[in-house]
PDB file of N, CA, C and O in Angstrom, chain B, residues numbered from 101:
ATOM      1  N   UNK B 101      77.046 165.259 147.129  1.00  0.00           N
ATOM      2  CA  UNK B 101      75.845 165.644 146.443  1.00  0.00           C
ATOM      3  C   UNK B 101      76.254 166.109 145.054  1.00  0.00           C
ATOM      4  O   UNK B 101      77.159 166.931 144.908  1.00  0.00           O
ATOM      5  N   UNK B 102      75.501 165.513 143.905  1.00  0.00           N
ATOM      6  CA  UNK B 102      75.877 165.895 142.734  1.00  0.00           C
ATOM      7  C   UNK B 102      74.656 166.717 142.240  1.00  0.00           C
ATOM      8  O   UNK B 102      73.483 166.453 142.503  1.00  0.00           O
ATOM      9  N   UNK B 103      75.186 167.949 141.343  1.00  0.00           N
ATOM     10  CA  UNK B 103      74.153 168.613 141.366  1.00  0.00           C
ATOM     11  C   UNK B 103      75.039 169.612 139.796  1.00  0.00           C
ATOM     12  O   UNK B 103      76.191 169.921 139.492  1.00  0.00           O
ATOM     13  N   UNK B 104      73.569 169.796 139.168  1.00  0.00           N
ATOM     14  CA  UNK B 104      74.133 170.465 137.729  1.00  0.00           C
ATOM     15  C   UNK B 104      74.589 172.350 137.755  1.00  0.00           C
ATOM     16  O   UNK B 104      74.086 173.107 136.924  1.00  0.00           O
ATOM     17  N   UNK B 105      75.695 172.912 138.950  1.00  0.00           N
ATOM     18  CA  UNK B 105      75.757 173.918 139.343  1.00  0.00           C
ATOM     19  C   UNK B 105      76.104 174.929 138.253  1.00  0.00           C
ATOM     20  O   UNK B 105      75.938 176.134 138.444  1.00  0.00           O
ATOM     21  N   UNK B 106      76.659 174.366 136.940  1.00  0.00           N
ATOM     22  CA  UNK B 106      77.311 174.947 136.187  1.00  0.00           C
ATOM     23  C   UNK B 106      76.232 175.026 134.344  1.00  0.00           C
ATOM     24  O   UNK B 106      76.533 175.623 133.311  1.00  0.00           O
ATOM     25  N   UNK B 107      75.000 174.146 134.661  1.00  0.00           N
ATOM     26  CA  UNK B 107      73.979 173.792 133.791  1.00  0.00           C
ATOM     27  C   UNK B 107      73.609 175.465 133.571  1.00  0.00           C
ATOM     28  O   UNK B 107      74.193 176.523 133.807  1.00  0.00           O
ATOM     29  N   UNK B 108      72.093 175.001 132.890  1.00  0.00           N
ATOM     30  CA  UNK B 108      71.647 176.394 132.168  1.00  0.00           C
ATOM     31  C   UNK B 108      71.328 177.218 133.355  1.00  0.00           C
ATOM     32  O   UNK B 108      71.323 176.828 134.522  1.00  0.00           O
ATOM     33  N   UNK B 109      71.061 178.410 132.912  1.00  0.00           N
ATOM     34  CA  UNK B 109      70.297 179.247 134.452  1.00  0.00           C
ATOM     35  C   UNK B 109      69.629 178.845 135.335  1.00  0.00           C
ATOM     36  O   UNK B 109      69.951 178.917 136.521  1.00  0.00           O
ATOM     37  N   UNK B 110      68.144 178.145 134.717  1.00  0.00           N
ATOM     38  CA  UNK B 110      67.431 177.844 135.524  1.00  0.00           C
ATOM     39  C   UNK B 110      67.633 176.037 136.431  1.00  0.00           C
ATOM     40  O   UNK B 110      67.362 175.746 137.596  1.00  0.00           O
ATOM     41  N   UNK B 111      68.018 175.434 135.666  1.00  0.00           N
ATOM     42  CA  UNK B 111      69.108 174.538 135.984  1.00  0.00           C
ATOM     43  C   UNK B 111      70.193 174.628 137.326  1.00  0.00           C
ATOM     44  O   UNK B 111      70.014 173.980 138.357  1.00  0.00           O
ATOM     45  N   UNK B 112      71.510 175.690 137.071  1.00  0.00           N
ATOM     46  CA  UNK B 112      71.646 176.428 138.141  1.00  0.00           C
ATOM     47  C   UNK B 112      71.259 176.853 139.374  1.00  0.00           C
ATOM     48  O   UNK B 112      71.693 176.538 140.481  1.00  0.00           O
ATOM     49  N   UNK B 113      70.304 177.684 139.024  1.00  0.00           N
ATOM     50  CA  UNK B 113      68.857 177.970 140.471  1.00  0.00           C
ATOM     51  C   UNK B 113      68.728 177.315 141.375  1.00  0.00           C
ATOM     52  O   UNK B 113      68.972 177.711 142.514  1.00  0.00           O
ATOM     53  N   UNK B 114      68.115 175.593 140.961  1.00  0.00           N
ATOM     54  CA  UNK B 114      67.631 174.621 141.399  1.00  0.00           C
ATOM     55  C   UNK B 114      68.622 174.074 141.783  1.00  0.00           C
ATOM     56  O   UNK B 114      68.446 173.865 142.983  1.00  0.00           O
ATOM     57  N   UNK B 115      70.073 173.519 141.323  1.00  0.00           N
ATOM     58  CA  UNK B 115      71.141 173.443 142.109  1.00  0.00           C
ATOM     59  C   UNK B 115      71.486 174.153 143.297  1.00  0.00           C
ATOM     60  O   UNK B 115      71.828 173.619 144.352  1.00  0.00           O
ATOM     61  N   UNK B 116      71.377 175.452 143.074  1.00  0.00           N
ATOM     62  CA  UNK B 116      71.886 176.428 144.015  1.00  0.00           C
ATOM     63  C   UNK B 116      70.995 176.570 145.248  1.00  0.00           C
ATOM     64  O   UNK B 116      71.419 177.115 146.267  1.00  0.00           O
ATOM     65  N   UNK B 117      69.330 175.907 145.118  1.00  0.00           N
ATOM     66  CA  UNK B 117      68.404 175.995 145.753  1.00  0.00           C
ATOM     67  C   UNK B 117      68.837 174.627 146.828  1.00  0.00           C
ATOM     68  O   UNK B 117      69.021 174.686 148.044  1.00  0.00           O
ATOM     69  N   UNK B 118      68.925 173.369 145.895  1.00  0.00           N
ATOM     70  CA  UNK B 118      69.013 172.054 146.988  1.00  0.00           C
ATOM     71  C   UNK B 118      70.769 172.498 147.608  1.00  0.00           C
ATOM     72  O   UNK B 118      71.363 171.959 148.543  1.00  0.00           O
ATOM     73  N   UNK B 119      71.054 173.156 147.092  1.00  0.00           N
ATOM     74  CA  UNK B 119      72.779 172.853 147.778  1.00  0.00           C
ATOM     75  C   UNK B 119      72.291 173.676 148.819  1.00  0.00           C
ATOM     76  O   UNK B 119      72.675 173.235 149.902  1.00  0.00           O
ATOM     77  N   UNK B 120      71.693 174.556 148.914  1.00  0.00           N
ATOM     78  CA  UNK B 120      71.276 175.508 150.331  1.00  0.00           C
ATOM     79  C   UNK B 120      70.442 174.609 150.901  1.00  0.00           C
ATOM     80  O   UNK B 120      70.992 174.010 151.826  1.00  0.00           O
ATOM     81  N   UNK B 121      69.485 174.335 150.728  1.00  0.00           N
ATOM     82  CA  UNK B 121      68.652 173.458 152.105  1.00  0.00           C
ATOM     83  C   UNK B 121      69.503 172.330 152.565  1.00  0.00           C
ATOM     84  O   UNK B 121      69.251 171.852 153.671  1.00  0.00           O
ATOM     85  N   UNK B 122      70.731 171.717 151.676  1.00  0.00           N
ATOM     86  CA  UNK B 122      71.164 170.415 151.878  1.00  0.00           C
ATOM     87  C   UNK B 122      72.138 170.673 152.948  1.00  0.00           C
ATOM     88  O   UNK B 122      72.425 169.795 153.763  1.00  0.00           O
ATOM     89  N   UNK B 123      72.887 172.382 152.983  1.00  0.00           N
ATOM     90  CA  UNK B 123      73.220 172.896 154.274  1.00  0.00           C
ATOM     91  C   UNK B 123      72.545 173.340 154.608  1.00  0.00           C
ATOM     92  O   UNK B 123      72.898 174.373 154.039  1.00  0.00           O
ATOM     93  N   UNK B 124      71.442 173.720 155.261  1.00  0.00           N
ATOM     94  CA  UNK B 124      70.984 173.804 156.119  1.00  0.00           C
ATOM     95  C   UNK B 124      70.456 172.915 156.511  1.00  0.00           C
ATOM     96  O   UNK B 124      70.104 173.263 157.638  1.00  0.00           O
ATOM     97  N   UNK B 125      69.901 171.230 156.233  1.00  0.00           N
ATOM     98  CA  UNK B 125      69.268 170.511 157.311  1.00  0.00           C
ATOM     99  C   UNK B 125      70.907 170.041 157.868  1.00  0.00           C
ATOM    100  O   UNK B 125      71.288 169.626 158.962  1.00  0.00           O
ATOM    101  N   UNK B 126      71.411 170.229 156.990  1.00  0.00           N
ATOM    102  CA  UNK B 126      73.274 169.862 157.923  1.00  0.00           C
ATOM    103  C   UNK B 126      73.437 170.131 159.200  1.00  0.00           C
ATOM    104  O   UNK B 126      73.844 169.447 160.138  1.00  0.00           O
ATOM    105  N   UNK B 127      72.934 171.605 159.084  1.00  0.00           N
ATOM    106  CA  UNK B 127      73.393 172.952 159.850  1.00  0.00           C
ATOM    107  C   UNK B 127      72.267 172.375 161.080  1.00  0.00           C
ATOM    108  O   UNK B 127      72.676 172.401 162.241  1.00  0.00           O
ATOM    109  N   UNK B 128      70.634 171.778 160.766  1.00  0.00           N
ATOM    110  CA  UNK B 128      70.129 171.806 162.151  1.00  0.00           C
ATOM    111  C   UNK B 128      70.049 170.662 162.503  1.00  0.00           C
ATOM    112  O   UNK B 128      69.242 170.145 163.275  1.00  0.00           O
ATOM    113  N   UNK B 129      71.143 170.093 161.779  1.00  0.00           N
ATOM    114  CA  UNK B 129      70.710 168.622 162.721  1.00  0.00           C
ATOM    115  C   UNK B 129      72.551 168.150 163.834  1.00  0.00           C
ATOM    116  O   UNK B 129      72.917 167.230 164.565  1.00  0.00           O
ATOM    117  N   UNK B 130      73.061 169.251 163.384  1.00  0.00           N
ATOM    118  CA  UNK B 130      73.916 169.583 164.457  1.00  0.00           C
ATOM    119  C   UNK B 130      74.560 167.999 164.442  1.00  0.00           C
ATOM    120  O   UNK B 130      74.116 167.142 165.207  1.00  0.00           O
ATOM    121  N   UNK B 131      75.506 167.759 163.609  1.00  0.00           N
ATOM    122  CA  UNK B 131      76.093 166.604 163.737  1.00  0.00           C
ATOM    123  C   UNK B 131      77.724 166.749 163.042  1.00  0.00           C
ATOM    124  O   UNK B 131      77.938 166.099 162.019  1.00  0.00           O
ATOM    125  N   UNK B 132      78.626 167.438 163.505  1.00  0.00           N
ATOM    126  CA  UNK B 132      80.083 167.676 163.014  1.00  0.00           C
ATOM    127  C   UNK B 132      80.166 166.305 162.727  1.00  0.00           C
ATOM    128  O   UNK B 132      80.916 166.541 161.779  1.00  0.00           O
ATOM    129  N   UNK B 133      80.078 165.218 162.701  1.00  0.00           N
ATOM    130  CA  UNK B 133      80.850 164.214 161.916  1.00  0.00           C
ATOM    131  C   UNK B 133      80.539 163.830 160.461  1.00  0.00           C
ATOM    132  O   UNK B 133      81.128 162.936 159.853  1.00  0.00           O
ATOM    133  N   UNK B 134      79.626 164.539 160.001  1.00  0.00           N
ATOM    134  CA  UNK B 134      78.755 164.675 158.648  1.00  0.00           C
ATOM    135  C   UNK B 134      79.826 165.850 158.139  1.00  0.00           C
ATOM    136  O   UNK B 134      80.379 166.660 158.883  1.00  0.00           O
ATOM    137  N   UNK B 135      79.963 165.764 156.916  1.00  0.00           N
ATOM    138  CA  UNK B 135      80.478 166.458 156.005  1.00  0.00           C
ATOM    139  C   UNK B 135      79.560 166.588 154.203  1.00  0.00           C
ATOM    140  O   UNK B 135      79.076 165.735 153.459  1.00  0.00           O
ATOM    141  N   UNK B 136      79.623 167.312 154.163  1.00  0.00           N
ATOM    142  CA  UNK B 136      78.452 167.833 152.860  1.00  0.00           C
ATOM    143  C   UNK B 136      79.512 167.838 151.923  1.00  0.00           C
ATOM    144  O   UNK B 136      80.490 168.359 152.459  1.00  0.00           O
ATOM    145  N   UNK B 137      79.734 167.517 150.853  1.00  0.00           N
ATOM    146  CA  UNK B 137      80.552 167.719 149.600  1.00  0.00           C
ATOM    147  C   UNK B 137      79.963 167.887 148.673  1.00  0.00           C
ATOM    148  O   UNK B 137      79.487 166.839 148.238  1.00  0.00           O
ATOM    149  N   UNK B 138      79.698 168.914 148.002  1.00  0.00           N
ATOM    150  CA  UNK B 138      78.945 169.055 146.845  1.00  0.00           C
ATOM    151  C   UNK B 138      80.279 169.153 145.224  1.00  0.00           C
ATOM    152  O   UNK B 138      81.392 169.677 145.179  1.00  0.00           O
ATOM    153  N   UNK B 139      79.530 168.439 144.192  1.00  0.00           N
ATOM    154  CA  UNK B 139      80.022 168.139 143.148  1.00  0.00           C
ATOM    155  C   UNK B 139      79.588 168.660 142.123  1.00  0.00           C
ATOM    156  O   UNK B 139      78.385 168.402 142.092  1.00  0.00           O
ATOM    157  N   UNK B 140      79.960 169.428 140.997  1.00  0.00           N
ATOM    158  CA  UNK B 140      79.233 169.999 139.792  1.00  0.00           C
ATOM    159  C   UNK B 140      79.262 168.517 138.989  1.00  0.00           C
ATOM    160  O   UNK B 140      80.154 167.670 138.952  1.00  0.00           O
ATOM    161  N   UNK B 141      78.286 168.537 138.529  1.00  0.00           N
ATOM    162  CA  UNK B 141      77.714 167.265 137.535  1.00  0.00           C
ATOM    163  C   UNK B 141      77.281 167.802 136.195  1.00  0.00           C
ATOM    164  O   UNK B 141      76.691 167.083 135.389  1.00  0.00           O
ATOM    165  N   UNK B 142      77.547 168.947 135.978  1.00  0.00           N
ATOM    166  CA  UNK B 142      77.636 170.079 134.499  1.00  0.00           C
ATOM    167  C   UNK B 142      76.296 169.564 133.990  1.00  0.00           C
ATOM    168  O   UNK B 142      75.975 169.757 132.817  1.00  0.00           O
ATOM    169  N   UNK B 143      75.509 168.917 134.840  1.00  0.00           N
ATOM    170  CA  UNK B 143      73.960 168.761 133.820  1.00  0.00           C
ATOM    171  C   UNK B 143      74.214 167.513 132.798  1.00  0.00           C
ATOM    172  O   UNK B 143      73.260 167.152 132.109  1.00  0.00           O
ATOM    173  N   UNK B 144      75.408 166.872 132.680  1.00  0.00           N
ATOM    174  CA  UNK B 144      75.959 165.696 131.959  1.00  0.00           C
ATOM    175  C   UNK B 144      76.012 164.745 132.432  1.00  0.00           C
ATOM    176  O   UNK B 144      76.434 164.773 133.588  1.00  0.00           O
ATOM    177  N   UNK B 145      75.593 163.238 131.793  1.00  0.00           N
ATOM    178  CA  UNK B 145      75.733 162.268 131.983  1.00  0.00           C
ATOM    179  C   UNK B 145      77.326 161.960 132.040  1.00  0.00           C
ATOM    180  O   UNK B 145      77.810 161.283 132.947  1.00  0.00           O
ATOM    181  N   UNK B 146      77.816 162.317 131.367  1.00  0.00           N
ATOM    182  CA  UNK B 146      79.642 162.456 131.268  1.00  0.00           C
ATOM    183  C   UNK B 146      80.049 163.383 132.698  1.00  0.00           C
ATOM    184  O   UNK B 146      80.721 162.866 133.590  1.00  0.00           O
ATOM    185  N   UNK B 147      79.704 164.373 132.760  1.00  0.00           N
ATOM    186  CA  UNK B 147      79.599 165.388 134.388  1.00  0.00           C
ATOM    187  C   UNK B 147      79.423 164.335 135.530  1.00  0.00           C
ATOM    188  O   UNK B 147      80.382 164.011 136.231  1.00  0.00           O
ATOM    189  N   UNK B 148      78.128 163.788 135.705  1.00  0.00           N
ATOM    190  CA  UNK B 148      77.679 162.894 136.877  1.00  0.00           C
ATOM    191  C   UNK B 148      78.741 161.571 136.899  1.00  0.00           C
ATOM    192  O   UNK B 148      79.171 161.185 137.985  1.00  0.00           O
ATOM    193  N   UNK B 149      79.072 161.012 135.849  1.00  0.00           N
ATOM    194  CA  UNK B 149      80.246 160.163 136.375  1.00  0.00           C
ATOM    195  C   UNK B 149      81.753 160.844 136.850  1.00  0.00           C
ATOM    196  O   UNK B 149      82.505 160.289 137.651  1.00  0.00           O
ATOM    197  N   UNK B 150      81.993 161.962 136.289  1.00  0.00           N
ATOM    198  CA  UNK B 150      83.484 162.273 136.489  1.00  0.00           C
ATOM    199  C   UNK B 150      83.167 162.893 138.203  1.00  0.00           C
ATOM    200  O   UNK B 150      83.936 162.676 139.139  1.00  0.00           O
ATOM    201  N   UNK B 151      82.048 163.577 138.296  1.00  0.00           N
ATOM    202  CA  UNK B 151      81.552 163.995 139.510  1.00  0.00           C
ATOM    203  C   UNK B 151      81.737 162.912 140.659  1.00  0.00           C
ATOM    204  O   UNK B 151      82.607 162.842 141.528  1.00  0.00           O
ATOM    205  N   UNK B 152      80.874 162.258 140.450  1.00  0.00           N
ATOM    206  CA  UNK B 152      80.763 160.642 141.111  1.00  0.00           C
ATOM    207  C   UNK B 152      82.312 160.177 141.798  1.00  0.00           C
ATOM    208  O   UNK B 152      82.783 159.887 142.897  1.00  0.00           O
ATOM    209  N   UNK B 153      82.766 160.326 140.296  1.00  0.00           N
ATOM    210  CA  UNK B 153      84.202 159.467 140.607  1.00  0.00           C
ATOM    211  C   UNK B 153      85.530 160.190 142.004  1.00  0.00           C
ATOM    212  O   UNK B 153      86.205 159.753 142.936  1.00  0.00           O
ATOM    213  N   UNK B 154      85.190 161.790 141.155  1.00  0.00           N
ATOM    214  CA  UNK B 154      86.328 162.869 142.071  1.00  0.00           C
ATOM    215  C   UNK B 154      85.567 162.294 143.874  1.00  0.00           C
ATOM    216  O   UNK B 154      86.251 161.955 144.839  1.00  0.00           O
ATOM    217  N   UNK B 155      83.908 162.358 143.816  1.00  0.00           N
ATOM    218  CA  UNK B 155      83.805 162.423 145.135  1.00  0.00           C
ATOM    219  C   UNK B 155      84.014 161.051 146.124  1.00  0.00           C
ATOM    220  O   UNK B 155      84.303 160.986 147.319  1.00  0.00           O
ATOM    221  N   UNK B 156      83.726 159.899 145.044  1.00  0.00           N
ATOM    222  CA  UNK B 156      84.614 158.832 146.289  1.00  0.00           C
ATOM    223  C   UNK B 156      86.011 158.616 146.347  1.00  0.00           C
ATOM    224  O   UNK B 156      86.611 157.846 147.096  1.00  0.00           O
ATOM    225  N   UNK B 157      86.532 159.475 145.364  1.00  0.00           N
ATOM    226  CA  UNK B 157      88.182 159.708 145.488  1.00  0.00           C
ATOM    227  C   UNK B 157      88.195 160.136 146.467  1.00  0.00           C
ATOM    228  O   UNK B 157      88.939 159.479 147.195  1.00  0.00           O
ATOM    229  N   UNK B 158      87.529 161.357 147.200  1.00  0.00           N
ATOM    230  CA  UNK B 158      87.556 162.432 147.790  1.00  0.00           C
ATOM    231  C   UNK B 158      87.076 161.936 149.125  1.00  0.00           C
ATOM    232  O   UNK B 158      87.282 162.582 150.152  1.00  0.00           O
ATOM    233  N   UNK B 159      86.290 160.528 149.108  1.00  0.00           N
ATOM    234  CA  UNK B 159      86.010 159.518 150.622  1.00  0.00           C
ATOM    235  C   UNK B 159      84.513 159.367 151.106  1.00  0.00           C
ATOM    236  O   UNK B 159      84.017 158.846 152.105  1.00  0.00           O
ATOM    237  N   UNK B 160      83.828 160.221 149.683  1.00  0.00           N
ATOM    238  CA  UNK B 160      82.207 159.843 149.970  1.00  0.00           C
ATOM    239  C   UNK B 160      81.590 158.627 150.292  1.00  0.00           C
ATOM    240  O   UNK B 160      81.758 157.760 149.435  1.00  0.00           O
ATOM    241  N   UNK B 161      80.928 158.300 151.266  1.00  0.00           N
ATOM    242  CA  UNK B 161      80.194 157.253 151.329  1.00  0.00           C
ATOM    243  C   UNK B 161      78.959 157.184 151.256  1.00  0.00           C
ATOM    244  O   UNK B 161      78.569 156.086 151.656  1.00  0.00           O
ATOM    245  N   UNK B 162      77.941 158.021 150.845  1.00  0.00           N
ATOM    246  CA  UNK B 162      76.953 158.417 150.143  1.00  0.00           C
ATOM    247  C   UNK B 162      77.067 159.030 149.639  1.00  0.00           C
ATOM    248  O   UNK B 162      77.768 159.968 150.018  1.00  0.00           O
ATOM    249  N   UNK B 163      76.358 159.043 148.075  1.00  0.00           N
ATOM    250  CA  UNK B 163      75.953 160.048 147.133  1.00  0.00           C
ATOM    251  C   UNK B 163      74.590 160.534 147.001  1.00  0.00           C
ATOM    252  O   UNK B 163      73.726 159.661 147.086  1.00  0.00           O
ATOM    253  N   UNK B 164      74.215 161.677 146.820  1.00  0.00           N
ATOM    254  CA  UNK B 164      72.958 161.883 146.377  1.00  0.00           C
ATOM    255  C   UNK B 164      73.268 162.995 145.008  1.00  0.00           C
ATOM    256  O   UNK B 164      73.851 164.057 144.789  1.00  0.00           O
ATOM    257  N   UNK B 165      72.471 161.981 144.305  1.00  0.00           N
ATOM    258  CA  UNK B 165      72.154 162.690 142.816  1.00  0.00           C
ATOM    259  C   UNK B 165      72.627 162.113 141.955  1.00  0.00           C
ATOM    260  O   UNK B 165      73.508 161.458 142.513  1.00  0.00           O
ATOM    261  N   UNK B 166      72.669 161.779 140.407  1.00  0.00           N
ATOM    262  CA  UNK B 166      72.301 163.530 139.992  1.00  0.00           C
ATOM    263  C   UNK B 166      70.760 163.534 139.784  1.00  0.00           C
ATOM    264  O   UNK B 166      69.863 162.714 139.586  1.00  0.00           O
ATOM    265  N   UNK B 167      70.979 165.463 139.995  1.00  0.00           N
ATOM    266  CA  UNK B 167      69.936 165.754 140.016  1.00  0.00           C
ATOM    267  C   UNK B 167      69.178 164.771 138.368  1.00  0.00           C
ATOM    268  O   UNK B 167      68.763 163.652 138.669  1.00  0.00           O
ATOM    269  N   UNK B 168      69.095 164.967 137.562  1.00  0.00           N
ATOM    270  CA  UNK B 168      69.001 164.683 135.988  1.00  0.00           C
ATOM    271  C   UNK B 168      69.516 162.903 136.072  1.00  0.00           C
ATOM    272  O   UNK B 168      70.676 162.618 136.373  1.00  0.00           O
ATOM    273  N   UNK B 169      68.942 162.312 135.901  1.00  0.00           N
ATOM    274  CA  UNK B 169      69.405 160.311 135.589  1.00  0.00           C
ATOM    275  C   UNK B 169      68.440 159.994 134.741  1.00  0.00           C
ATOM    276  O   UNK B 169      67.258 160.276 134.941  1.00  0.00           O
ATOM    277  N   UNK B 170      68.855 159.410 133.775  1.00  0.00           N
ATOM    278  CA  UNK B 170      68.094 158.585 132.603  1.00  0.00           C
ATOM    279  C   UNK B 170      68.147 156.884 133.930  1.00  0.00           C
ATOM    280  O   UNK B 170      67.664 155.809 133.576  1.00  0.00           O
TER     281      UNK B 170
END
């Protein structure tokens, strides 16, 4: 999940808001083979690719986000 955690305040918030529900429907749908990885995407188009990139380094096979896409 890419998300602008490090953006302006309110920016922030709203990151900090979906990264919590995004664990918790994790949390009730009770499935250990799911793994949540969340990515700072700095609110940048330059952020969301380097983001992108670390997380299928990292073995993502879905992405969701960024929050912010032209």
């Amino acid at each position: 999940m890419l998300l602008p955690l490090s953006g302006s305040p309110q920016t922030a918030a709203v990151a900090k808001g979906m990264k919590q529900a995004a664990e918790l429907a994790l949390f009730e749908l009770e499935a250990p083979s799911l793994q949540l990885l969340v990515k700072d995407d700095k609110g940048t188009e330059e952020g969301a690719r380097a983001a992108a990139e670390e997380a299928i380094k990292g073995g993502a096979e879905l992405i969701i986000g960024p929050l912010f896409a032209k």
